[in-house]
C-alpha positions as CSV (number, residue, x, y, z in Angstrom):
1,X,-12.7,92.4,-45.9
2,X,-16.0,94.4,-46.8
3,X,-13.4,97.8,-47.1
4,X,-15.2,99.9,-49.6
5,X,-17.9,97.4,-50.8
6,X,-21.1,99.2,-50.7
7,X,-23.5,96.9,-52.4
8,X,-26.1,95.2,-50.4
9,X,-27.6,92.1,-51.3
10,X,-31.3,92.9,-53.2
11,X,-29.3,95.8,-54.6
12,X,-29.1,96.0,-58.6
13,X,-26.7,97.8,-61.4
14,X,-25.1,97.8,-64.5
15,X,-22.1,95.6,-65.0
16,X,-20.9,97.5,-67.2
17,X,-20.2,100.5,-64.0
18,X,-19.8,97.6,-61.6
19,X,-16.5,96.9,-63.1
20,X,-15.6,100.5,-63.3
21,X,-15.5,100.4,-59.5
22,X,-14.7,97.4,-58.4
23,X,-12.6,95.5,-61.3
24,X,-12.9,92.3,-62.4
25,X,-13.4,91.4,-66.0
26,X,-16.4,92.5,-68.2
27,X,-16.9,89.1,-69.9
28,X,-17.5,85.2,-68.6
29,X,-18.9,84.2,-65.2
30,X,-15.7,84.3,-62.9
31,X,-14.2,88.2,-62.9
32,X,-11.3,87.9,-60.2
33,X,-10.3,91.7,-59.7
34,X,-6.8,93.4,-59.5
35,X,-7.6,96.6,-58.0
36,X,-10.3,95.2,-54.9
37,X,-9.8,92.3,-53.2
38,X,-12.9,90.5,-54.6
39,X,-14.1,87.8,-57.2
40,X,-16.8,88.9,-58.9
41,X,-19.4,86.0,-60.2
42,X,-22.5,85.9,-62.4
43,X,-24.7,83.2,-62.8
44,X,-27.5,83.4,-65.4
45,X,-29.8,80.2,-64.9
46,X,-31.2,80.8,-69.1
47,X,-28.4,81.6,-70.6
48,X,-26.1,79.0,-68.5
49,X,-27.8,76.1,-69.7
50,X,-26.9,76.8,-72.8
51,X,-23.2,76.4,-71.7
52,X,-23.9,73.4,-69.6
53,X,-23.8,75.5,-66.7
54,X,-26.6,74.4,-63.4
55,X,-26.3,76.3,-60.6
56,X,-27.7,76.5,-57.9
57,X,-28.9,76.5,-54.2
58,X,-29.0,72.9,-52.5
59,X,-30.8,71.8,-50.1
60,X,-27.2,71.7,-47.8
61,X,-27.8,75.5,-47.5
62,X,-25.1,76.0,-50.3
63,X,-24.7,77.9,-53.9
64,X,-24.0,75.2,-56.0
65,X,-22.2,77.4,-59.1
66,X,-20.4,76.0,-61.7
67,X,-16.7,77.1,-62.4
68,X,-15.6,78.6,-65.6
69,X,-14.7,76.7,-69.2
70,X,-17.0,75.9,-71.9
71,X,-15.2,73.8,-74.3
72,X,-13.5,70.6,-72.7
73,X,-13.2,69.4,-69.0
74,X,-12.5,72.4,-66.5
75,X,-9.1,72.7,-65.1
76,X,-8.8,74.5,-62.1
77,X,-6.7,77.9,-63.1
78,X,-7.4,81.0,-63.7
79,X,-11.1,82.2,-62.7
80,X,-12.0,78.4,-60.7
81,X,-8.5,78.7,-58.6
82,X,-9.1,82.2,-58.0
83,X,-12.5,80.7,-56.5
84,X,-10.9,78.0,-54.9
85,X,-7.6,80.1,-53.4
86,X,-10.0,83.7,-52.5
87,X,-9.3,83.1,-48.6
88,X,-5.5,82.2,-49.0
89,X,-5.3,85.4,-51.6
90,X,-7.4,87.5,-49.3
91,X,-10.6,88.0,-51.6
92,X,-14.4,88.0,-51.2
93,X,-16.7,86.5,-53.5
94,X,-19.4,88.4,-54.9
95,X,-22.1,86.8,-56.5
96,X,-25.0,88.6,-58.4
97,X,-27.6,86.8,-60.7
98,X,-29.1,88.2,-64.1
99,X,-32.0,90.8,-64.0
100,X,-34.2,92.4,-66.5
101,X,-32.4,95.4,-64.9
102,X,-28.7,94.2,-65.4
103,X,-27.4,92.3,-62.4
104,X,-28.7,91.8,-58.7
105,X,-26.1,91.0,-55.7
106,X,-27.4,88.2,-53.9
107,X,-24.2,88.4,-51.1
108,X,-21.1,87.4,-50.1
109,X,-19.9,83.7,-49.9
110,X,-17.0,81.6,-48.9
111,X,-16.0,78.1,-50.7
112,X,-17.0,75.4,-47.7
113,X,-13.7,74.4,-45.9
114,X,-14.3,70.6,-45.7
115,X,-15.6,69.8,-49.3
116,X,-15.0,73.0,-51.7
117,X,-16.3,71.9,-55.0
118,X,-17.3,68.3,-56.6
119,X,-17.2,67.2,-60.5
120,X,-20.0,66.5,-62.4
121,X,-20.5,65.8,-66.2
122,X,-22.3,68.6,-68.2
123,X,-22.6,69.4,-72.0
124,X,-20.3,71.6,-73.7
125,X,-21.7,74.6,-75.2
126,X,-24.4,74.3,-78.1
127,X,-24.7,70.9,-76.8
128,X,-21.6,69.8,-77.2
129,X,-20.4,65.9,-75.8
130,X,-20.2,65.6,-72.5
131,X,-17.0,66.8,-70.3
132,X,-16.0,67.5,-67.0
133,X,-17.2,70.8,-64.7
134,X,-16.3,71.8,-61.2
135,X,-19.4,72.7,-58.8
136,X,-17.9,74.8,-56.1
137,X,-20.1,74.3,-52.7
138,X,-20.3,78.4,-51.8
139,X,-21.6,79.0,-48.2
140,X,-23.4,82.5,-47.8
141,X,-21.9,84.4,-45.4
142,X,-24.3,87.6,-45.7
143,X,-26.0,86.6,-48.3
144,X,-29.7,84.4,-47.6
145,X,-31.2,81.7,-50.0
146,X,-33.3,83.2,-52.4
147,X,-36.1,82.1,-54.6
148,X,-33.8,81.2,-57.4
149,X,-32.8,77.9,-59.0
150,X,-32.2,74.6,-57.2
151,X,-30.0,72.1,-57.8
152,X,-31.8,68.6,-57.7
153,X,-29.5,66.9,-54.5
154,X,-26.5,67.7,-52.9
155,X,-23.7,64.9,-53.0
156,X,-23.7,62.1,-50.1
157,X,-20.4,61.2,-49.0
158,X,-21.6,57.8,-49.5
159,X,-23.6,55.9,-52.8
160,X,-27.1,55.6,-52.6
161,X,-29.2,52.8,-54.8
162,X,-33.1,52.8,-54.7
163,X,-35.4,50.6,-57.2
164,X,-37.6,52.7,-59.5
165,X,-40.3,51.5,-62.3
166,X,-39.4,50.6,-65.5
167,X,-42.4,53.0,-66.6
168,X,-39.8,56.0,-64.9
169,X,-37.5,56.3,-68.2
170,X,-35.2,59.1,-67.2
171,X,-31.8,58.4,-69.1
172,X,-28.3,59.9,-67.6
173,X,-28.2,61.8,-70.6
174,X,-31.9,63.6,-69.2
175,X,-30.0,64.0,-65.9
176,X,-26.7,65.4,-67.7
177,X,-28.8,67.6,-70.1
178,X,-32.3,68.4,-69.2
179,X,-33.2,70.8,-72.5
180,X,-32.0,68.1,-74.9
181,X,-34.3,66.4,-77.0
182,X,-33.8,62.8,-76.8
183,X,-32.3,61.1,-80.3
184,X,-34.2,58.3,-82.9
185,X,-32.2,55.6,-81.1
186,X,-33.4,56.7,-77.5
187,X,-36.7,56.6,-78.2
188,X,-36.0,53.2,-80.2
189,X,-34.0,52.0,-77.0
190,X,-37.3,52.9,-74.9
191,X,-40.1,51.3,-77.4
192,X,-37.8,47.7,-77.0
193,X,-38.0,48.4,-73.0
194,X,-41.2,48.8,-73.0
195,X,-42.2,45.4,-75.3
196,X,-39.5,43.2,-73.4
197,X,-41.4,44.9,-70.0
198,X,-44.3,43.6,-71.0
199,X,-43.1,40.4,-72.7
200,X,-41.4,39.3,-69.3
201,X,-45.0,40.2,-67.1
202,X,-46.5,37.6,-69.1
203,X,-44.1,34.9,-68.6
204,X,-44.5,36.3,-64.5
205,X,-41.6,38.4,-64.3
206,X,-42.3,42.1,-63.0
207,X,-38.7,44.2,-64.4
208,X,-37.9,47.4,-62.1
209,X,-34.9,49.5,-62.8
210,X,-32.3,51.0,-60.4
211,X,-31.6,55.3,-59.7
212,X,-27.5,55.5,-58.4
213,X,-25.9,58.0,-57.1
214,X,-22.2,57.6,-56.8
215,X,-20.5,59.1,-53.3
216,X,-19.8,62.7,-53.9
217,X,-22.0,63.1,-57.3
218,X,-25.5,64.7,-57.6
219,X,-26.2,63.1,-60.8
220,X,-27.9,59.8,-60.8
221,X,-27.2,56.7,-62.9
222,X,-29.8,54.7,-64.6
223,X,-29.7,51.3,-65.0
224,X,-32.4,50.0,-68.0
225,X,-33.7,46.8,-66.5
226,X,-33.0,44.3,-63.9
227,X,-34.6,41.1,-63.2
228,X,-34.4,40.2,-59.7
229,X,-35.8,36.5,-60.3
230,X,-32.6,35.8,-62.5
231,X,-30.5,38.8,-60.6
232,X,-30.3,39.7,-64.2
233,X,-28.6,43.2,-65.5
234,X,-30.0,44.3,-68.6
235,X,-28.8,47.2,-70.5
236,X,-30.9,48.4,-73.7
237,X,-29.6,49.9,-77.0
238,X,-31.4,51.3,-80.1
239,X,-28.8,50.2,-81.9
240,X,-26.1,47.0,-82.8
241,X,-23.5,49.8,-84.3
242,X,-20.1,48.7,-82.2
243,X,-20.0,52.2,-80.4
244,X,-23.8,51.3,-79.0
245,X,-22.8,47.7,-77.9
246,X,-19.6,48.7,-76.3
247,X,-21.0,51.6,-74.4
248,X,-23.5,49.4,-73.1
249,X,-20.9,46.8,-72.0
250,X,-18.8,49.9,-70.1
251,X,-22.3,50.6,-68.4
252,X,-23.0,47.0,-67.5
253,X,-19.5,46.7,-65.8
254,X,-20.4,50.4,-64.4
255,X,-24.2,49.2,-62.6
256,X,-22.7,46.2,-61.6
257,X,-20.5,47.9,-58.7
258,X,-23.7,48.9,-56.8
259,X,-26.4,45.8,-57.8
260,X,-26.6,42.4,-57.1
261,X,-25.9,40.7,-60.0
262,X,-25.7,37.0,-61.2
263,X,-25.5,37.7,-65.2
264,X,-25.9,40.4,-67.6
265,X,-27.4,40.5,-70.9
266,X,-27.6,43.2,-73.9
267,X,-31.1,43.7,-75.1
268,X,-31.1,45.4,-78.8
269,X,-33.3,45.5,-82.0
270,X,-31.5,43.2,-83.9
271,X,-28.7,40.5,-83.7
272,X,-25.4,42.2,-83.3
273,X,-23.5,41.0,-86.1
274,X,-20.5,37.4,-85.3
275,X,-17.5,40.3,-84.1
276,X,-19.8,41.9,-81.7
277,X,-21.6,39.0,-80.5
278,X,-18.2,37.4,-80.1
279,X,-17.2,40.1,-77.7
280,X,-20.3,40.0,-75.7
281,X,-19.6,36.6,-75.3
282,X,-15.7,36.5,-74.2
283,X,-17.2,39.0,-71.3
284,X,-20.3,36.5,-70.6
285,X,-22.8,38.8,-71.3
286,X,-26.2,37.7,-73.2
287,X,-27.8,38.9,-76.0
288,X,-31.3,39.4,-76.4
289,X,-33.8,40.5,-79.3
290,X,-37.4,40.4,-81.1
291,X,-37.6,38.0,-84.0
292,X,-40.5,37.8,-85.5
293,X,-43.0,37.5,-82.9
294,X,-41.0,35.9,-80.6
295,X,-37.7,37.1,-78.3
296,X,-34.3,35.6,-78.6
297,X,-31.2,35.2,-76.8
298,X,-27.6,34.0,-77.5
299,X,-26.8,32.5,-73.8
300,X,-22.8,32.8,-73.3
301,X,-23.1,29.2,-71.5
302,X,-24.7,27.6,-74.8
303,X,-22.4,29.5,-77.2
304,X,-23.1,28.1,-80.1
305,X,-27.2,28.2,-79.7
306,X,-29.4,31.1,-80.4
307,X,-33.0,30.3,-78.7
308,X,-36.3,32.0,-77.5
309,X,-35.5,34.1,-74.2
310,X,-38.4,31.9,-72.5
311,X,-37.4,31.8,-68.5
């Protein structure tokens, strides 16, 4: 399969003559050719992330490279089933990595044969909502692990839950989007934590949160709070606009899969207004917030009663 491929890895060029000889197109990170049986792919950690684009090496000994589509969630045609047919179509893949000189060949890789790629959430470009990205698994097969960018865990085949302290507030978002800057009602979301943290110490309950990693994902969920005296699930928003309170119930019914849970509350600013309150209710989830100087909660087994959150 090498035929007349003459690059080895630590060797650097142009693109621009690297498609002259070898194909492939000039533009975007997958360039399957039609003149030499290769897939050429570039990875540029800086200007990636900007794209929503982490790749990688993980610590399973693979490249961890993200397939191709900025706008939407991927769908495998075109560049990514290239990547994921190249042994079926009889094609190498070539990956090389942004220089100050143009691009450097790091080797030649195969997609793994048991687990080829996994989907993760990333940002669109220009930080974009959220969508759907394939990670192909590439295992070097001349090429060796370099000193370049890591990936932060390679998927388990099964979940994984570990406690963490309440003081550790990494948000999915964080996970999803490291550059981004978190928004008013995050750091809103993370100043209530904190109080109702330190409200529940004095009345002897010590909070911890939870990290989850779904089987086959490398991105960890974050629950907000959970009190393991009441096997309480707490999720926290800056907010009581509807979109806030129902994503918070989605993520309640989300955690709940992995944690040991007895109830569930919603811990906001304010009180959500009757319609919203309502639906917390029908699904038997508390609500709790500051009043004053004091913190209250609308218990779904004493419907009609508002009252301090006092254990």
């Amino acid at each position: 399969m090498e035929g007349d491929w003459e690059l080895r890895p630590g060797d650097t060029c142009v693109r621009r003559d690297l498609h002259e000889k070898y194909g492939g197109r000039r533009q975007g990170g997958i360039g399957p050719s039609r003149v030499t049986p290769n897939v050429l792919l570039f990875t540029d950690p800086h200007k990636g992330h900007q794209h929503g684009y982490y790749d990688g090496w993980g610590d399973d000994g693979c490249y961890h490279y993200a397939g191709e589509g900025q706008i939407g969630d991927q769908k495998m045609t075109q560049g990514n089933l290239a990547v994921l047919n190249h042994r079926h179509d009889g094609r190498a893949l070539r990956l090389f990595r942004a220089v100050p000189q143009g691009v450097q060949y790091i080797g030649r890789f195969e997609v793994d044969e048991q687990h080829p790629f996994y989907v993760t959430d990333a940002p669109e470009t220009n930080d974009g909502p959220i969508r759907s990205v394939f990670m192909f698994r590439l295992r070097p097969v001349d090429a060796a692990l370099t000193d370049g960018a890591r990936i932060p865990r390679t998927p388990s085949a099964a979940p994984t839950v570990r406690e963490v302290p309440p003081e550790e507030q990494r948000s999915e978002q964080s996970v999803i989007d490291p550059g981004r800057a978190p928004y008013e009602a995050e750091r809103r979301e993370a100043t209530l934590v904190r109080a109702y943290v330190d409200y529940m110490g004095s009345q002897g309950h010590a909070l911890h949160r939870h990290q989850i990693t779904p089987a086959e994902e490398n991105k960890p969920l974050y629950t907000d709070l959970y009190d393991p005296d009441r096997k309480e699930l707490i999720e926290a928003k800056g907010t009581v606009a509807r979109e806030a309170v129902r994503m918070a119930i989605g993520q309640l019914l989300d955690y709940r899969r992995y944690v040991d849970v007895e109830c569930m509350a919603l811990l906001v600013p304010s009180r959500p207004r009757v319609d919203l309150m309502d639906l917390c209710r029908s699904l038997d989830i508390d609500v709790i917030w500051p009043e004053d100087t004091i913190w209250r909660r609308a218990s779904t087994y004493e419907p009609d009663k508002t009252h301090a959150s006092n254990p």
